[in-house]
N, C-alpha and C positions, 0 to 999 in steps of 0.2 A: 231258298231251300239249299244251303249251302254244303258242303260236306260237313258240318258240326256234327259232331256227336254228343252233344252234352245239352242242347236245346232243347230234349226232351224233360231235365230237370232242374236246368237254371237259368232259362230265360224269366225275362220280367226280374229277379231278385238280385238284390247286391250281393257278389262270393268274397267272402274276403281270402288271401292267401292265410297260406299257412306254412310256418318253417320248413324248409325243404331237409326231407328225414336222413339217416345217416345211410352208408355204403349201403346196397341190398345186402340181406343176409345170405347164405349159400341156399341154393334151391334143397328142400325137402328130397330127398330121396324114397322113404320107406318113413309109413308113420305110424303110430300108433292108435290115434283117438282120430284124429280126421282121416273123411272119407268112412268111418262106421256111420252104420243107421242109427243112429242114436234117437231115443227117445226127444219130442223136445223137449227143454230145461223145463217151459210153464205148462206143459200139457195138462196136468192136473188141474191147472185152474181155469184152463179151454175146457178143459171137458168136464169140470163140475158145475161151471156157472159163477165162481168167484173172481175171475177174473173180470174186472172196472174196464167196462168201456165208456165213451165219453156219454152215450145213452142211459145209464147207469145211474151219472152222477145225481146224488141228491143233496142239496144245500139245507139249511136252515130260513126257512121264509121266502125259499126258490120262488120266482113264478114262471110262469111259462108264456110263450111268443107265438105269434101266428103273422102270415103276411097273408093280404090281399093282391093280387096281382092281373095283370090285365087280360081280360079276357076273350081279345085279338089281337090277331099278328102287328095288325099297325093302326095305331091310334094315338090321338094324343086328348089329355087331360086337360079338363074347360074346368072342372068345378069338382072336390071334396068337400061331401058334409060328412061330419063324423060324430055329428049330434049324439042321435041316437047309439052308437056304439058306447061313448062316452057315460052314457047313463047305467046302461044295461049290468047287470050282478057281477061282483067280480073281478071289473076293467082296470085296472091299476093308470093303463098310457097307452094313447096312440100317436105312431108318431105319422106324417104325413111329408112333402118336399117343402109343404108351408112353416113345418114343426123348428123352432129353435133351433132344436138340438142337429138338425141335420140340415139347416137351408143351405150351408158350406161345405158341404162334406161332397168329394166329386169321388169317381170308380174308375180305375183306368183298365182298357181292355188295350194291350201292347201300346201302339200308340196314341189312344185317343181315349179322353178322359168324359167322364159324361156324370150328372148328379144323381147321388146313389138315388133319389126317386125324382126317374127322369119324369117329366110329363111327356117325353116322347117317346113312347112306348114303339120300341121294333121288333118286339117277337112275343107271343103268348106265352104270357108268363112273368113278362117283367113285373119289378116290384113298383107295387103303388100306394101301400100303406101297408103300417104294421102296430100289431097291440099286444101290448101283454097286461095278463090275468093271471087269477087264483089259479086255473086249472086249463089244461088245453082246450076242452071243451067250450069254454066261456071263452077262451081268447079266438078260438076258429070262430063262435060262433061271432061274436063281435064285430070279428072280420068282414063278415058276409055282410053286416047291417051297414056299412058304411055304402052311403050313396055317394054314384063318381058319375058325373058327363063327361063322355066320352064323344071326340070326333075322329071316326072310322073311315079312315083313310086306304086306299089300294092297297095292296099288297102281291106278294110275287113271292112261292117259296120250294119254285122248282129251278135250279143252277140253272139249268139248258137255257129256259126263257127269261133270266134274271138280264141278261145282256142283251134281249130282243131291245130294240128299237120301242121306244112307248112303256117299257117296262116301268115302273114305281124307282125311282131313284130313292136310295137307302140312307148313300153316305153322302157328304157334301160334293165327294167328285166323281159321284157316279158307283155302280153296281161290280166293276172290276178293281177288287183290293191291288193284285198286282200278276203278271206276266213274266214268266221266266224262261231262260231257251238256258238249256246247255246244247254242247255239241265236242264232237272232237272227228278227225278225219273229216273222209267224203263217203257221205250219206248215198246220194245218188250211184257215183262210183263203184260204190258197195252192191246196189241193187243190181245195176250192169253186170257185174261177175257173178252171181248168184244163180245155179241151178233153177232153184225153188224159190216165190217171192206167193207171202201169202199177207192177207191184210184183212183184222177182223176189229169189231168196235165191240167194247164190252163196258159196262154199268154193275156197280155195288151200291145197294142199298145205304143207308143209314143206320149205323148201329146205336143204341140207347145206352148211356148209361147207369146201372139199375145196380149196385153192388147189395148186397144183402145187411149189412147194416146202414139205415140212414143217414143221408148227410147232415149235419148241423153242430149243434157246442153248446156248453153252457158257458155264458159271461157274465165274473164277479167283480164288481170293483171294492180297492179298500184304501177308499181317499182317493188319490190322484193314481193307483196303482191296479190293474188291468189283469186280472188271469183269465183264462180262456181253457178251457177244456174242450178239444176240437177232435173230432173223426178225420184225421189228416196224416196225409202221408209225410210232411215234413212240418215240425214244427218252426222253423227257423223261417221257412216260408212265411207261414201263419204271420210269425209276431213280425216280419217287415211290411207283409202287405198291409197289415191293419195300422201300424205304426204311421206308411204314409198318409193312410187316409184320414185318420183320424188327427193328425197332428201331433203324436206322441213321440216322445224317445224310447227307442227299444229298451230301456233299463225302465221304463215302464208299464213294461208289457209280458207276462209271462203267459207261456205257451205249453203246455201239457197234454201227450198221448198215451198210457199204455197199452192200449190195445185198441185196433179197430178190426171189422167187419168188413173189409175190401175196400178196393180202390181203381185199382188198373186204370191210373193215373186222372179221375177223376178229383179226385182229393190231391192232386199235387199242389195246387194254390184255395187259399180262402175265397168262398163266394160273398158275393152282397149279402148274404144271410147275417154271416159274421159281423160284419160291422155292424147291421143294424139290430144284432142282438147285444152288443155290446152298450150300443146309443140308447136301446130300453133301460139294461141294467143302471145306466150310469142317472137316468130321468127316476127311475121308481126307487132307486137307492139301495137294492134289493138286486139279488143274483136270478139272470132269467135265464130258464133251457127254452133250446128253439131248435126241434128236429123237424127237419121238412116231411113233409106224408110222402110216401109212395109215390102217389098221381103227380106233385110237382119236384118230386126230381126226373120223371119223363121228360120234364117242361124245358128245366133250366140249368143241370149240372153238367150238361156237355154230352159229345156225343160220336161214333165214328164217321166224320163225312162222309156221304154218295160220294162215286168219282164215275165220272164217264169219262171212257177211255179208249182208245184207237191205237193200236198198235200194227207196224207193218214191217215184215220182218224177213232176210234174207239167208240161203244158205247154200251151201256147196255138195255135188254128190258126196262129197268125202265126210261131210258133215261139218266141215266150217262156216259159221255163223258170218256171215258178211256184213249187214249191217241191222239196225234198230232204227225205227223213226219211231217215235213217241208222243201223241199230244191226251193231257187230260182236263178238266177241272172240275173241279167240287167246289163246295160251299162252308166259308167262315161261319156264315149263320148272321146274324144280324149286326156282329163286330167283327174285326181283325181277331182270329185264332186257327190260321193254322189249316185250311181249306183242302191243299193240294201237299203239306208239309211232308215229304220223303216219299210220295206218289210213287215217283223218278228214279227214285236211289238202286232195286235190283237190276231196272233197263240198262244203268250205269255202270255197276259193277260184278254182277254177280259172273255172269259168261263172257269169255272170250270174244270181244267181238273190236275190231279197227275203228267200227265208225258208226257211231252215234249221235241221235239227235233226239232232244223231249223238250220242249213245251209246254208247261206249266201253268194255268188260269185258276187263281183265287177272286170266287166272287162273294158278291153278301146277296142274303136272302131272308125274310121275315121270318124266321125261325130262329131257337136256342142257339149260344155259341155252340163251337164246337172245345172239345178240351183234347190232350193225346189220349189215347185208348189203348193200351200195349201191343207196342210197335206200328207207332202212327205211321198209315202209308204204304206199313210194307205190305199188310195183309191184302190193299186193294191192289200193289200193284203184281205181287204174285200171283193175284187171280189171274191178270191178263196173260203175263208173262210167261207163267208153267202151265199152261192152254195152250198158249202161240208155239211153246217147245214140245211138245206133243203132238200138235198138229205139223208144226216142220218134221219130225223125226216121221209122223207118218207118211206124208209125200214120199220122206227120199227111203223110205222102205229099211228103218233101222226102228233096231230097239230105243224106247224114251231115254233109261235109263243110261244105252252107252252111247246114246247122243249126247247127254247131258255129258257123261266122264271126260267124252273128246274135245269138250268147251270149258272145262276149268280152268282159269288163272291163278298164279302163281301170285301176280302182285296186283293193288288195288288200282284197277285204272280209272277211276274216278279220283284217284288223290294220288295226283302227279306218282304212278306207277311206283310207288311203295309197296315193295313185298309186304307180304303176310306172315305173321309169327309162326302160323302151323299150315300146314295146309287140309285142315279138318272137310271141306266137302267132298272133296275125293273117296277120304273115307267113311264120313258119314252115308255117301251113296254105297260105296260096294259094302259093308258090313252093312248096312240096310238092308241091301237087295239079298244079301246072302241068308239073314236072318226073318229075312219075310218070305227068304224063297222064291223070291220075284216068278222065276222062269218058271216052275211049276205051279203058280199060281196064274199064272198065263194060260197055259195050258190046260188046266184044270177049270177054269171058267168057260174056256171056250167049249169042251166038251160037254159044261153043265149045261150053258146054253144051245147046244145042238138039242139037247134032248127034253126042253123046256121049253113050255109055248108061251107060259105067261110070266114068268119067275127068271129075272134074268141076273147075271152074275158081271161085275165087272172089278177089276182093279187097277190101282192110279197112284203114282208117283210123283213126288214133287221134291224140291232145293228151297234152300232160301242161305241169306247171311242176314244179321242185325247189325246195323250200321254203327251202332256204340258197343256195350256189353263192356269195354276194356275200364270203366271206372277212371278214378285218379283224383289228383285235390281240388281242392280241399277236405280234410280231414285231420282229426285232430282223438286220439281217444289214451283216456288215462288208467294206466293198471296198479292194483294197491293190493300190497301183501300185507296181512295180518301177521301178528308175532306167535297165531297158532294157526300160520300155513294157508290160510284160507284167502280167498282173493277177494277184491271187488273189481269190477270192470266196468266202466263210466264211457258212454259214447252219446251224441245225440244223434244218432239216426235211426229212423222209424225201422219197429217191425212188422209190415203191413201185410203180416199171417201166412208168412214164405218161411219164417223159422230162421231168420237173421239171429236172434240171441242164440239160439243153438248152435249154430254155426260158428259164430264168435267166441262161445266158452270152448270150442273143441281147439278150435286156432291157439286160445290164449293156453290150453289145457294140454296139449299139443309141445308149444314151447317152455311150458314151465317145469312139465313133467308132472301133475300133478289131475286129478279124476274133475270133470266138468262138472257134478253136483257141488262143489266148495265153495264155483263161483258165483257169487253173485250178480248179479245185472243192473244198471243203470242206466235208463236211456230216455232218448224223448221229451226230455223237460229243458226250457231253454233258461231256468232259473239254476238249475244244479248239472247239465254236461254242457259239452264243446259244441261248438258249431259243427254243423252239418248239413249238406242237401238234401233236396227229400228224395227219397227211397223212390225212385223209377227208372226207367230207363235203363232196367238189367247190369244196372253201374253199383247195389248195394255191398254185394259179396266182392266184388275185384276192386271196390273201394276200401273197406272198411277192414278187410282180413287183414292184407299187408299191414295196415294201420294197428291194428290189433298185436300183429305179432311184432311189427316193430317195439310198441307199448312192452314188449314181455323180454323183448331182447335186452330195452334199455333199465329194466327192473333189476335186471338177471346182471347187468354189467353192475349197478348199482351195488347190491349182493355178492358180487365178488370183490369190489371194491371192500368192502367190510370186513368180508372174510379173511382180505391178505391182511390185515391188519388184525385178527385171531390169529394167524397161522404162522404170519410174518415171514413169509414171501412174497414174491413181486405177482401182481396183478395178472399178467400175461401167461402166468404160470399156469393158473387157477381153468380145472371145468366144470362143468356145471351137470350135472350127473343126479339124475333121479330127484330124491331129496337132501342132496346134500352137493356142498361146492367139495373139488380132490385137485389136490396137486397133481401138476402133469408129469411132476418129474420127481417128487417121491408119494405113491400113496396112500404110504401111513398118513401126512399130513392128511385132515381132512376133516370136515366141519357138516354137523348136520343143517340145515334152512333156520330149524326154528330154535338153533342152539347160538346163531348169529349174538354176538355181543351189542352188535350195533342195533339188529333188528329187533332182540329185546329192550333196550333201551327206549327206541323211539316208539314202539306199539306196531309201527307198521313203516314200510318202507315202498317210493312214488318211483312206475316206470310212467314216460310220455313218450307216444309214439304218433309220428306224423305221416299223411302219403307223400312218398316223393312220387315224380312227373315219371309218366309214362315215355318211354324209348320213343325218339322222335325219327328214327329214320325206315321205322318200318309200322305197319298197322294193325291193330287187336281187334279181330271179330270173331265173334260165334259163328258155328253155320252149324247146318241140320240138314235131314232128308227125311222125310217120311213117306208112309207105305200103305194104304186100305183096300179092303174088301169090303163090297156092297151087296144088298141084293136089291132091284128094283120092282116093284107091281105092277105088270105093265097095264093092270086090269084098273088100278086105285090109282098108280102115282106113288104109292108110299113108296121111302127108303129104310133101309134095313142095315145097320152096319154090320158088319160082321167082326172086323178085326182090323185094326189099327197098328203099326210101328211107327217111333219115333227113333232116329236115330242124329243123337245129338253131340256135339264138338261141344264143351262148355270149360274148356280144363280139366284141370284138375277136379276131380268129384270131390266137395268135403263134407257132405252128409250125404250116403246115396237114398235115407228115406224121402229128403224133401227133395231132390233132385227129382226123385221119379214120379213125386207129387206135383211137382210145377209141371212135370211135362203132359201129365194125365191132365189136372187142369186147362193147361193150354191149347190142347187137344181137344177138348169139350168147349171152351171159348171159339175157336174154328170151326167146327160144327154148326155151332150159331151163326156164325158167320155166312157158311155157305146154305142152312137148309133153312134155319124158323124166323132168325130176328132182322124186323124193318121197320122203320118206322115209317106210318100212315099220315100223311096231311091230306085235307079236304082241297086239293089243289085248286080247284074250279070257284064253289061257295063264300067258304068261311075262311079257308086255309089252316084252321086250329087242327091239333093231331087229333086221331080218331082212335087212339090204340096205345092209351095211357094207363095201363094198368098190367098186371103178370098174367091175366087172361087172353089179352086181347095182344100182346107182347111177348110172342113164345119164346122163354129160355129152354134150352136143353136137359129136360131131366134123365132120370135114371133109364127113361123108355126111348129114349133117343139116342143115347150110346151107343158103342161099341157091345161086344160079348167079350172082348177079348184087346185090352190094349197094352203093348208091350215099350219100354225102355229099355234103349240102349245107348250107354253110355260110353261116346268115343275120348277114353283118355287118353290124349296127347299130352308128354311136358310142356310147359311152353313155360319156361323161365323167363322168359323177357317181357310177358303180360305183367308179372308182378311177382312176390316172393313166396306168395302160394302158390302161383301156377290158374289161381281159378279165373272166372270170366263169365260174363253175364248169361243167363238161363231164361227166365219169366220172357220177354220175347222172341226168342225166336220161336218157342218152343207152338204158337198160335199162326206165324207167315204165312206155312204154303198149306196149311189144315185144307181150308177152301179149296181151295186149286187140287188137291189131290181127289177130294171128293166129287169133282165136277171133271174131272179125268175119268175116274173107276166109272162114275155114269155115261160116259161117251163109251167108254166099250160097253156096257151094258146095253144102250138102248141105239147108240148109232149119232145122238145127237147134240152137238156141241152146244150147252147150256154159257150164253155168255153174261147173261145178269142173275145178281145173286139176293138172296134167299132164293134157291131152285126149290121150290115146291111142289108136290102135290097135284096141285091144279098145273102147274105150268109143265110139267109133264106129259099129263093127260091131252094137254091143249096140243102139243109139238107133236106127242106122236099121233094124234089125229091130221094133223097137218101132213106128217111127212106117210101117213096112210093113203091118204087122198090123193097125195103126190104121186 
């Protein structure tokens, strides 16, 4: 768990470099077109229904894919018959681990490789055969007809007991993937100085991931040549992982997205789907789609690890933080992915504190990997974290919030004490507190609930930072001017429905001087743009803008080159003004864009713009503060939001409609987090999940909101993130969601909710407990 910040979107895949770009350009001042709420570019075709997602696709003589999978945690396979499927109407091909086409084909999860259809099955849900048919009907049902003996083996799929002594050993060296300590100062010596020393243990559930369009792809081959139409957050991903597995060269493999249906980092890499919807297509000769149902992406596309966690925590009357002891672990799931991955990182760095110490435990457990979930890690550990600073601020008899202001760093002291570009949480807390009114929301709760016997009122504050958001290369994106004015803009990185093209034609529209409907958009396809990473990890916009408007600089310089040779004066003379290039030094000289001699000539005229590397001597992060009002039943248990602020450091704002869309979003994803979504195993019996479907697996809807949820948007320059100024958004905007929400409920009801989904029943349960007491 190292300080990287890029692990959340390029581990596992080869990055290649990319020319390091030219001087930055001068920071934006005052703009035009970025930073407006601007429509998005494809809105009309979101909101008509013609926009192609890869669910969409339809081929010529398509068939479609169904897999059978195992159906317990830990088994392994003695015997397939696939007789009877094989007969049955419709079946085109099954393939199985015996099948040709796949008896060599291994799956690598980080470091350990295993046969896409293992016979040792370590979690519900692995794949154990798969068929394609005329219609999905026929290939599901297919599926089901294939007889498999199974020997059902132990299993274990709770982290705590995964390490008991006697436990089901998972991996060849046992149930602990790996142990990590950091530390800095003296831990102990810390507590010794400390007024106040308070020490509580806290637990988060397992979050599902369930994005609204399904995971899966259609795969065509044509000869020895491989396209893939994938729901995927990064194409470029897609065509290496499939590449290795299958044994191809990536100039054989084409990879296509325009649109998908969520992700929040589910979709960062290819599942075992993928390749073996491709091993159909290549057996039947014929193009097969293969979207997974509902019930088995519960099963298998990843998910937010449980973390139990202990935190013990010291501080001074004055409100000086003394020290952090930290231990957690969570669960990879049944491979290496990622267990306990940035658990650690706000204990690290967010507050002021000399002397730290965390502890780290990745185990495996008979259940689904795990995959990142936006802002892996941080969200469980700001549960513990903005608890533990609420409950210190209450011993020493201060307010949360200017406990919290009295603990902000200036520089990153998890990474060798590196300043910080802006110092955005400072003011994310006081413009927060000032714009939710903190103090008289204080106030005003307490006197609701004097006069309130069953209806109580509380509200809750919380910090976070995201440990990436600063972007950087590789990137690579090409801009093309038309000889009637009009652009194209070519990039290959996904827009996974955050509204990345819009944001891109405002940057390119921005520096050219010209309205964002002219541009066109190209993205996504690793047959016709540039390489790219895929889209997560709050790195798309602080990657891909500067890249963009470098793309426009070097156009523009291109264009002037031209023009001195129209005008015939020297280059350096020349600017670039509206729709036309003017001498700086007389001008009369002066040339309209689309009057260019050169650019009539060739039809059109190529900017390329590269990302140069991020400033190495100091660090790029987001931070936030948010703000809620609750009402609790003390009769039901139910929660009642009332009113929500975010207030967010993200840069430079360059669309504030999606700005304040991500942070609404991500507010509603935390929500989930602390009140509906858990996922259920049969611990004791069977071990299989019990709560695989949108009934039995509460998302948050329209009845579980807020009434009232507010953006605010802290812009700070900060020229040294990049030559927009902007900086990642999509997580932080979900960190401290939880934690504030189980704040406002401690003033409401008196009692410190330390495991999450707080529901309901566990309400009713506690304060019958602390009745009795």
């Amino acid at each position: 768990m190292a300080a990287n910040d890029d692990i959340y979107y390029r581990e596992g895949i080869p990055v290649p470099e990319t020319p390091v770009g030219e001087d930055a350009p001068s920071f934006w001042k005052k703009t035009d077109v970025v930073g407006k709420p601007l429509p998005r570019v494809d809105g009309y075709e979101r909101v008509s229904g013609t926009a192609q997602y890869p669910s969409d696709i339809l081929l010529p003589g398509m068939l479609y894919g169904a897999i059978l999978r195992s159906p317990h945690p830990h088994a392994r396979v003695k015997k397939i018959d696939v007789s009877e499927a094989e007969k049955m109407e419709g079946v085109r091909a099954v393939l199985t681990g015996e099948s040709r086409e796949a008896k060599d084909i291994k799956w690598k999860y980080q470091d350990r490789q295993v046969p896409l259809f293992d016979p040792h099955c370590r979690f519900e849900g692995e794949i154990v055969a798969a068929v394609a048919a005329d219609t999905w009907y026929q290939a599901s049902d297919a599926a089901r007809a294939i007889q498999v003996e199974y020997e059902i083996l132990s299993f274990v799929v709770d982290h705590e007991k995964s390490l008991d002594e006697g436990a089901v050993r998972i991996g060849r060296e046992g149930n602990l993937l790996e142990e990590e300590e950091y530390s800095r100062g003296e831990v102990e010596r810390g507590f010794s100085e400390a007024d106040v020393v308070l020490e509580q243990s806290y637990r988060t559930s397992v979050e599902l991931h369930t994005p609204l369009e399904l995971h899966g792809c259609v795969a065509n081959w044509d000869r020895d040549r491989l396209t893939i139409w994938e729901s995927s957050q990064g194409v470029y991903a897609v065509q290496s992982r499939i590449a290795e597995a299958l044994g191809l060269p990536l100039s054989k493999i084409r990879v296509s997205n325009q649109y998908m249906g969520g992700g929040f980092g589910s979709k960062l890499k290819p599942g075992k789907y993928t390749a073996v919807c491709a091993l159909l297509a290549k057996k039947c000769s014929r193009p097969v789609k293969m979207l997974l149902s509902r019930e088995e992406t519960f099963l298998c596309v990843g998910n937010r690890p449980a973390n139990s966690m202990r935190l013990k925590a010291g501080a001074k009357k004055d409100g000086t933080i003394t020290a952090f002891d930290f231990e957690c672990s969570g669960p990879s799931g049944a491979y290496p992915a990622g267990g306990v991955q940035l658990v650690d990182w706000l204990i690290r760095d967010l507050y002021l504190c000399d002397n730290v110490r965390t502890i780290s435990r990745d185990v495996l457990i008979n259940a689904g990997p795990a995959r990142p979930f936006r802002a892996p890690g941080h969200p469980q550990g700001a549960w513990a974290l903005e608890q533990m600073m609420d409950e210190l601020a209450d011993k020493l008899g201060m307010d949360p919030v200017e406990f919290r202001l009295r603990n902000i760093p200036q520089k990153s002291q998890a990474r060798e004490d590196k300043p910080y570009t802006t110092d955005g949480l400072r003011q994310c807390l006081e413009r927060g507190a000032e714009e939710f009114q903190w103090q008289e929301a204080l106030q005003q709760a307490r006197e609701y609930n004097e006069g309130n016997e069953y209806i109580k009122r509380g509200v809750g504050a919380g910090a976070c930072l995201w440990i990436a958001g600063d972007g950087g290369p590789p990137s690579t994106v090409i801009l093309k001017l038309f000889k009637d004015g009009s652009v194209n803009l070519n990039m290959g990185a996904s827009d996974i429905g955050t509204g990345t093209k819009t944001v891109m034609a405002q940057v390119a529209a921005e520096e050219l001087g010209v309205h964002p409907s002219i541009i066109q958009i190209e993205y996504a396809d690793t047959a016709t743009t540039q390489f790219a990473t895929p889209s997560g990890g709050s790195k798309t916009v602080p990657t891909e803008a500067p890249t963009v408007r470098n793309a426009a600089i070097a156009l523009k310089q291109e264009l002037k080159r031209m023009a001195a040779e129209d005008l015939g004066v020297e280059v350096e003379q020349l600017k670039y003004i509206g729709d036309e290039i003017v001498s700086g030094n007389d001008s009369s000289k002066k040339v309209k864009i689309k009057e260019i001699s050169g650019l009539k000539k060739r039809g059109e005229v190529i900017g390329v713009g590269y990302r140069g590397p991020n400033i190495e001597d100091k660090v790029i992060n987001p931070f936030a503060a948010q703000f809620c009002e609750l009402e609790v039943n003390l009769r039901t248990g139910e929660v009642k939001l009332l009113r929500f602020l975010g207030a967010h450091d993200s840069g430079r704002v360059l669309n504030r409609a999606t700005f304040d869309n991500q942070v609404y979003g991500g507010i509603v994803m935390g929500i989930g987090f602390a009140l509906t979504e858990f996922r259920q195993l049969d611990e004791n019996q069977t071990g299989k999940l019990c709560n695989r479907n949108w009934h039995d697996y509460k998302l948050p809807t329209a009845l579980d909101v807020p009434l009232k949820t507010v953006s605010v948007a802290i812009e700070i320059d900060d020229p040294e993130a990049n030559n927009t100024g902007a900086k990642g958004l999509g997580e932080p905007v979900t960190i401290p969601t939880g934690a504030v929400i189980a704040n406002a409920l401690y003033m409401a009801t008196g009692i410190r909710f330390t495991k999450s989904p707080v529901l309901p029943m566990d309400i009713i349960r506690e304060l019958s407990k602390k009745t009795k007491g």
